[in-house]
C-alpha positions in Angstrom: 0.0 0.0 0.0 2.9 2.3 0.9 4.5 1.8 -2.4 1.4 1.9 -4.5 1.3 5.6 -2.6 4.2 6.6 -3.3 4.5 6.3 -7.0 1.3 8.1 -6.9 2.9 10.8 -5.5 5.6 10.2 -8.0 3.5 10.8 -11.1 1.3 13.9 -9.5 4.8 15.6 -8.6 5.9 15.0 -12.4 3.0 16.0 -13.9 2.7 19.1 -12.2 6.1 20.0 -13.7 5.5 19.4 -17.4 4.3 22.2 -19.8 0.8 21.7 -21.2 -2.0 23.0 -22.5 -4.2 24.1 -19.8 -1.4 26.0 -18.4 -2.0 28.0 -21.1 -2.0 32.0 -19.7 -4.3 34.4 -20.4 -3.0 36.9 -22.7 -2.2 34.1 -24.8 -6.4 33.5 -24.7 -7.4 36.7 -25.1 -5.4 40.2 -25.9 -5.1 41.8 -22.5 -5.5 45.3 -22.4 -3.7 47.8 -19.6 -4.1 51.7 -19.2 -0.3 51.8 -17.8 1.9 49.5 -20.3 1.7 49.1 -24.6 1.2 45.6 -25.1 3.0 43.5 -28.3 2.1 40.2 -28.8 3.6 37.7 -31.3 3.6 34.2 -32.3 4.9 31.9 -34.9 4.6 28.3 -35.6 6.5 25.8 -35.0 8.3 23.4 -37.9 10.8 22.2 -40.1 10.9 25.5 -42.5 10.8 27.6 -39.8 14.1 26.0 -37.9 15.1 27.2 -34.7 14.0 31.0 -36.1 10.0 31.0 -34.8 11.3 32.5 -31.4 12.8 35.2 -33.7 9.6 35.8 -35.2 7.3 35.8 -32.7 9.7 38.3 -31.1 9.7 40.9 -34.0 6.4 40.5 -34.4 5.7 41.1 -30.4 8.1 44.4 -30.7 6.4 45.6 -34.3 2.9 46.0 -32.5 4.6 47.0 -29.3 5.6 50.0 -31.1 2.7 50.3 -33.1 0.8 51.0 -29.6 2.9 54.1 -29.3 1.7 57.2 -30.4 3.9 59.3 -32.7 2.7 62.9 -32.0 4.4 65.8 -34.0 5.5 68.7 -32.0 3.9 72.4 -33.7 8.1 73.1 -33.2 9.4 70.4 -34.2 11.5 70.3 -38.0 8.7 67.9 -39.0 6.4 70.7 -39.4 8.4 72.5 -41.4 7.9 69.8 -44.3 3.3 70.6 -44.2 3.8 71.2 -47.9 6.3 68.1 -48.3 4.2 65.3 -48.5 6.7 62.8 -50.4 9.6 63.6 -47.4 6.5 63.9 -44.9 5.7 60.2 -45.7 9.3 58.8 -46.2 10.4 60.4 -42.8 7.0 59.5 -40.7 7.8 55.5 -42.1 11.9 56.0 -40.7 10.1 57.2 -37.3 7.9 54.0 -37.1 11.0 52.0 -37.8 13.4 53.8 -35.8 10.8 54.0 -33.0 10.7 49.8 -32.7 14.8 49.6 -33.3 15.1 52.2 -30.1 12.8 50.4 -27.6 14.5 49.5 -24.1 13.2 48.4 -20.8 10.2 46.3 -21.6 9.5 43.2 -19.8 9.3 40.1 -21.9 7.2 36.4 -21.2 7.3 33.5 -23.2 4.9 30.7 -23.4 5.6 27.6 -26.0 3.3 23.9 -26.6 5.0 21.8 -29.4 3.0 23.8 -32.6 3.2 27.1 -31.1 5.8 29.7 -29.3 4.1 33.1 -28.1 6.1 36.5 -27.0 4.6 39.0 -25.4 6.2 42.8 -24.4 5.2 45.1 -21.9 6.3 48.8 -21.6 5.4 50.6 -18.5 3.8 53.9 -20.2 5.3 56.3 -17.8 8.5 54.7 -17.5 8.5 55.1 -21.3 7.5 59.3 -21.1 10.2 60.1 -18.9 13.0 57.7 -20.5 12.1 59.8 -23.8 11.7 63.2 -22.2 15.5 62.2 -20.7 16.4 61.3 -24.4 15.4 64.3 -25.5 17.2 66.7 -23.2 20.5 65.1 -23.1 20.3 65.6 -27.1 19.3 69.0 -27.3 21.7 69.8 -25.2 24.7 68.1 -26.9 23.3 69.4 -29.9 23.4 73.3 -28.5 27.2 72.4 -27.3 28.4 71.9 -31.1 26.3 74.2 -31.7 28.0 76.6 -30.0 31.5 74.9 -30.9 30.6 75.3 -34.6 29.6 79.3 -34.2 33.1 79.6 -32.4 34.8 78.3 -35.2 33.3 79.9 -38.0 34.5 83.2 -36.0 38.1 82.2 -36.0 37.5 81.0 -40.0 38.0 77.6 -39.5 35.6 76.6 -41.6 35.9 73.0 -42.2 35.7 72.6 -38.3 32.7 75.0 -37.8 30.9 72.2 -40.7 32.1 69.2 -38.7 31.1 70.3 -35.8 26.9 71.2 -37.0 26.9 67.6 -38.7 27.5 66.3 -35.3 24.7 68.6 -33.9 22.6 67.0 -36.9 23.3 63.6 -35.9 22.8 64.2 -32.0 18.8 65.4 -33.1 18.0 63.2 -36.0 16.2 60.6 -33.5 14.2 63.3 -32.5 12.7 65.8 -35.3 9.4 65.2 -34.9 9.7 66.2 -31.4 9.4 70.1 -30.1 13.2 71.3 -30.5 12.8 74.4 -28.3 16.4 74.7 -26.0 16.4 77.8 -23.3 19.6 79.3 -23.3 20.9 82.2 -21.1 20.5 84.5 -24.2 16.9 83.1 -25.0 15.0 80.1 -26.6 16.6 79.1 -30.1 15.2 76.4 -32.1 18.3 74.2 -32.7 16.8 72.7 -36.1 16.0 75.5 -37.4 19.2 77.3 -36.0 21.0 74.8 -37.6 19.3 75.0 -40.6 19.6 78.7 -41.0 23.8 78.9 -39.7 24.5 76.3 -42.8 22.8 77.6 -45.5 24.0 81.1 -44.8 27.4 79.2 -44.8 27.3 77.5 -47.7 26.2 81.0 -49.1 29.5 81.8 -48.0 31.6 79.5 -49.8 32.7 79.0 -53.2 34.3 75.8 -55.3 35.5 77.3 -58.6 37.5 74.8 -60.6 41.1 76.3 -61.8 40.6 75.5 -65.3 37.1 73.9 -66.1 38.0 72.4 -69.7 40.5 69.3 -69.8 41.4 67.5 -72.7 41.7 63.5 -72.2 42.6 60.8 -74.2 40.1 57.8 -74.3 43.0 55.5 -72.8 45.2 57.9 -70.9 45.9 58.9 -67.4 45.4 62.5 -66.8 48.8 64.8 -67.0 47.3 67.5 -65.4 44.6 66.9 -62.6 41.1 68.2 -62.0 41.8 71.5 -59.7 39.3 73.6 -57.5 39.7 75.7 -55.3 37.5 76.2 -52.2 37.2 79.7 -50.9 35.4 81.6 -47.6 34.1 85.2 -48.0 34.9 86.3 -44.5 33.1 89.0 -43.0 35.5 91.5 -43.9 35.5 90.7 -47.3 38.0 88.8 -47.9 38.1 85.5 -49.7 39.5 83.2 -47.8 41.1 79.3 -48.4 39.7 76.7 -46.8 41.6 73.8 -45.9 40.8 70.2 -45.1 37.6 70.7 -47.3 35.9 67.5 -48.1 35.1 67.1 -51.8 33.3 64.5 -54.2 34.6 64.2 -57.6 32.0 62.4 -59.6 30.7 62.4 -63.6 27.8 64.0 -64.0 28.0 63.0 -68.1 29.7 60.2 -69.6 31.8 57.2 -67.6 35.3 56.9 -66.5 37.3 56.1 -63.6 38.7 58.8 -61.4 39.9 59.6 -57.4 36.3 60.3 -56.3 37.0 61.8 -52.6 39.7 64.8 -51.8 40.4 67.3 -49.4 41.4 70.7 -49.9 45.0 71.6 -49.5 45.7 74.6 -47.1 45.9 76.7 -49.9 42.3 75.5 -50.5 42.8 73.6 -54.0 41.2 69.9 -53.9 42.5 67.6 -56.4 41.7 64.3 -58.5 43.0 62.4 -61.7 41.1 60.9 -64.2 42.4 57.7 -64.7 40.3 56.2 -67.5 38.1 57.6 -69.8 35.1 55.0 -70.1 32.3 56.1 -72.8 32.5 56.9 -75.9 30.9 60.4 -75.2 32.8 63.8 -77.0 31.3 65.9 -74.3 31.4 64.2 -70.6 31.3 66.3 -67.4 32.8 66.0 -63.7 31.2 68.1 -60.9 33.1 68.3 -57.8 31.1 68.7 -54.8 30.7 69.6 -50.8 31.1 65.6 -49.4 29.1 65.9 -46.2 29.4 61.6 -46.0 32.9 62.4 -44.8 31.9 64.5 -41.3 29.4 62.4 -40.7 30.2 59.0 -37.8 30.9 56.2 -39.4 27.5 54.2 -38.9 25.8 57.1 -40.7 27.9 57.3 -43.8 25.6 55.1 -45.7 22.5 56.1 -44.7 20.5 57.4 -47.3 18.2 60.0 -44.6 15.9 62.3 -46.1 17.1 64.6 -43.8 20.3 65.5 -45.6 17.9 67.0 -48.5 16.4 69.0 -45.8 19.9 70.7 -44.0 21.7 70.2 -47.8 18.9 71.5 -50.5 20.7 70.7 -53.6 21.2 74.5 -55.2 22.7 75.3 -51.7 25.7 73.0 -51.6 28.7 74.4 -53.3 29.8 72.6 -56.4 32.1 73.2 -59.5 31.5 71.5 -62.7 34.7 70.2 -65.1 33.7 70.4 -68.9 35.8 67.0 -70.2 36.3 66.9 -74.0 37.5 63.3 -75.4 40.9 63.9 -77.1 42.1 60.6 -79.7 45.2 59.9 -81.2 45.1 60.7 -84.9 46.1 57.7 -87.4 46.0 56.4 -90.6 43.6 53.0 -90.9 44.8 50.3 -93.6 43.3 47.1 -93.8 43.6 44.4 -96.3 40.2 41.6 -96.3 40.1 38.1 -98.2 37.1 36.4 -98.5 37.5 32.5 -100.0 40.9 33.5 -101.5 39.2 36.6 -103.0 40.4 40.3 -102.5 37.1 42.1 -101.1 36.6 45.3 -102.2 34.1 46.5 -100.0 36.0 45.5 -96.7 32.8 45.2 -94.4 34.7 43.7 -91.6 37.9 45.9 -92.0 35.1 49.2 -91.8 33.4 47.9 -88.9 36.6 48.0 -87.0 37.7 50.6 -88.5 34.6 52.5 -86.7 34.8 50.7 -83.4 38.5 52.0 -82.8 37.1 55.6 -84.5 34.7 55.8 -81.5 37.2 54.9 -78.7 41.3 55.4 -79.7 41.5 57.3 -82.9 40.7 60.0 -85.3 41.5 58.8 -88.6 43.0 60.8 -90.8 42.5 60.7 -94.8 46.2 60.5 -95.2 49.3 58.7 -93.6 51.6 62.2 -93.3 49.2 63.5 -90.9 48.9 60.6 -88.3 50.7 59.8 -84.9 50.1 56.2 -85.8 49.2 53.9 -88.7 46.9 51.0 -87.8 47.3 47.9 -89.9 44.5 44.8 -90.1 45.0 42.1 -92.4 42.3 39.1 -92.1 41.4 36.5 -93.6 37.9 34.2 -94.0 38.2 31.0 -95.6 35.9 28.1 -96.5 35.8 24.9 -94.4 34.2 21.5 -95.0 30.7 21.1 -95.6 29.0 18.9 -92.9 25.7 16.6 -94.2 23.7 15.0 -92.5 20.0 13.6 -93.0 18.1 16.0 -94.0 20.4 18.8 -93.4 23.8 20.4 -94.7 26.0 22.7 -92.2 28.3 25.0 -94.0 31.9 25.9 -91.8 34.2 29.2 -92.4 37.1 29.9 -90.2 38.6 33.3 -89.9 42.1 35.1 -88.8 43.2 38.1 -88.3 46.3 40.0 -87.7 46.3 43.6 -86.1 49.2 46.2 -86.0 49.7 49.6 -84.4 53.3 51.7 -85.8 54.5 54.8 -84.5 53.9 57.2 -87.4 57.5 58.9 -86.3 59.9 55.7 -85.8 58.4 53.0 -87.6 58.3 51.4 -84.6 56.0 48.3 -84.0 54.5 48.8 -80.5 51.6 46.7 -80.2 50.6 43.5 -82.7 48.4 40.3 -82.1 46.5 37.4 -84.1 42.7 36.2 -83.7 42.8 32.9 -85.5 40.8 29.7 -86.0 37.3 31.8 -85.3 34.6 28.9 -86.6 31.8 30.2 -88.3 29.0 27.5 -89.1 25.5 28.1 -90.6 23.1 26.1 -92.8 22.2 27.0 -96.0 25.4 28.5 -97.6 28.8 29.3 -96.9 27.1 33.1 -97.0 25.7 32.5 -94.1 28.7 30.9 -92.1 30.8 33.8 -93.4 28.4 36.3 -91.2 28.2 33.8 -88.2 32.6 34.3 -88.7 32.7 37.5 -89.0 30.7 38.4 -85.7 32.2 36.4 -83.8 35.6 37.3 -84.7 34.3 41.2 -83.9 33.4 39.7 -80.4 36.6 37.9 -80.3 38.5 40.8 -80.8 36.6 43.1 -78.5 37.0 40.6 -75.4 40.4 40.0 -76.8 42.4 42.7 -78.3 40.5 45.8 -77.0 41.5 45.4 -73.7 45.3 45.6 -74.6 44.8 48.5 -76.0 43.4 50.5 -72.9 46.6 50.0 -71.5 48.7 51.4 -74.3 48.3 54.8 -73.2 48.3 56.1 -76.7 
């Protein structure tokens, strides 16, 4: 009888110990409701797509309405307001909020309940815990946002201006958690509205400067390095009328028409010119343009740099920033083009793959001249297309041509060979006629040489 008890005992013990279903809690029942804490609840299945990411889940989703219970009320002076006739910025920013509301969430409590299909989260934030962690936010910004501020107006009067930017991008970032929220900060001269403060000090400052570019037309070669690099030179008009260099100026070099490779990012040197090379000119474009412009990426912390904020538009309006644009002008070598083209042991007259190149390398490298006297270079080409077998089969016949080609460049002035190579065995195979085969040769022996041969020549530096 004693025993019989006893494992009695046993199994009540263990069974009071083991999840189940009727220990199921209430919020998971029914969505509690609480005047002093915003609720989030989640859930997510479990199974074998899922893995071991449903508490995940559940958790987001538990944090996404957590937020969603909190109000996002815009302050009549906040920088929000100043965007009532902005609706596309309006929207873009009030969706960043949202986000940025659920990413900064702290102190909520947390309880988990799980059976084997289901795992449920659910958050609770203590509403006036919340209010007063925020309003703490809020003032410790504001005020590190008045201190570089301040720092920034100090500088600008000693004309350090690259300083006096640095330091109201660091007030940017120390509010940009908190622009829809009433940006009014009492200091012993008054009230200021930092955002709009801010707002107000740069633009009058850009105002202020100037990027002119030392000489805004360059000639480049479609292949060559810059000799000379893109100048500009970034100047202050002081208040005593003076222009004055700044120094450690960030710039962005960047085309604005056409393609090429160039040193994108510079600083002013304390003579106030900022400097980049071109290294390669990539389209085909006669006319291409560089601007070089204010890089405000470059005062900005490092977990900001990429962040593609509305906000910048707001504090950088695009005619405000000081920019200077570089007019670039494709420059080619001028040669003579001579090409001789066999067809099936034939002489062809017409030369239609000797022209086609001839264009391709008129759009990149050269200008060709109508005369050999006149030319830096002389291009040679001398290919070749020749017939192949004739494959049959039933019910069909498969015609083959294989081409070759040999292509020279010659200094003009030494008669020097400085660049030669051969495209051979290019198969070419089409039913129907050798016609046909000859066209399938010929464009692939165009591609061959583009993937081949063209790429040599970028590096000539002709």
């Amino acid at each position: 009888m004693n025993k019989l008890y006893t494992l009695f005992l046993i199994v009540i013990f263990g069974l009071s110990h083991l999840p189940a279903e009727a220990a199921k809690p209430k919020w998971v029942k029914k969505r509690p409701s609480d005047r002093e804490y915003f609720i989030g609840i989640g859930m997510a299945y479990k199974n074998e797509a899922s893995g071991l990411d449903y508490a995940k889940k559940a958790r987001a989703d538990a944090l996404k309405e957590l937020a969603s219970e909190i109000e996002v009320n815009v302050s009549a002076n906040s920088l929000l307001r100043q965007f009532e006739d902005n609706y596309a910025f309006r929207e873009t920013f009030e969706s960043e909020i949202a986000t940025s509301t659920a990413g900064n969430l702290t102190g909520y409590e947390v309880q988990t309940w799980e059976n084997k299909k289901e795992y449920w989260v659910m958050m609770r934030l203590n509403k006036e815990q919340y209010r007063r962690r925020k309003q703490l936010d809020l003032e410790m910004a504001k005020k590190k946002a008045a201190s570089f501020l301040l720092e920034a107006r100090q500088h600008l009067e000693n004309i350090e201006i690259t300083a006096a930017l640095g330091a109201y991008f660091k007030a940017i970032e120390s509010l940009e958690d908190h622009l829809k929220e009433d940006l009014t900060y009492r200091t012993i001269d008054g009230n200021i509205n930092l955002g709009i403060d801010i707002m107000n000090d740069l633009r009058q400052l850009f105002s202020k400067i100037s990027v002119t570019p030392v000489n805004p037309t360059y000639k480049v070669s479609f292949s060559k390095t810059m000799e000379a690099p893109l100048t500009a030179r970034v100047e202050y008009f002081s208040p005593a009328g003076r222009k004055v260099p700044v120094h450690n100026f960030p710039v962005r070099f960047q085309f604005t028409q056409g393609k090429g490779i160039l040193q994108e990012k510079a600083v002013s040197d304390p003579g106030g010119e900022v400097k980049s090379y071109i290294q390669k000119l990539e389209s085909p474009l006669k006319k291409q343009k560089v601007t070089a412009k204010f890089d405000h990426t470059a005062l900005l912390q490092e977990e900001n740099k990429d962040a593609n904020s509305p906000l910048v538009g707001f504090f950088l309006p695009e005619g405000a920033v000081p920019s200077a644009t570089f007019d670039i002008e494709l420059q080619k070598s001028d040669a003579w083009f001579t090409a001789v083209e066999h067809v099936f042991g034939s002489p062809e007259i017409r030369q239609p793959f000797a022209n086609q190149l001839k264009s391709e390398l008129n759009e990149t490298f050269f200008n060709f001249t109508p005369s050999a006297e006149s030319a830096s270079y002389i291009v040679e080409t001398d290919v070749n297309f020749r017939k192949g077998e004739i494959k049959e089969g039933t019910g069909y016949t498969v015609y083959v041509v294989f081409a070759d080609l040999y292509f020279s460049i010659i200094s003009a002035e030494t008669g020097t060979e400085i660049f030669s190579d051969t495209v051979t065995g290019i198969k070419g195979m089409r039913p129907g006629s050798y016609q046909y085969a000859l066209k399938e040769a010929r464009e692939k022996l165009l591609k061959k040489f583009r993937e081949e041969i063209y790429p040599q020549l970028e590096s000539l530096n002709l």
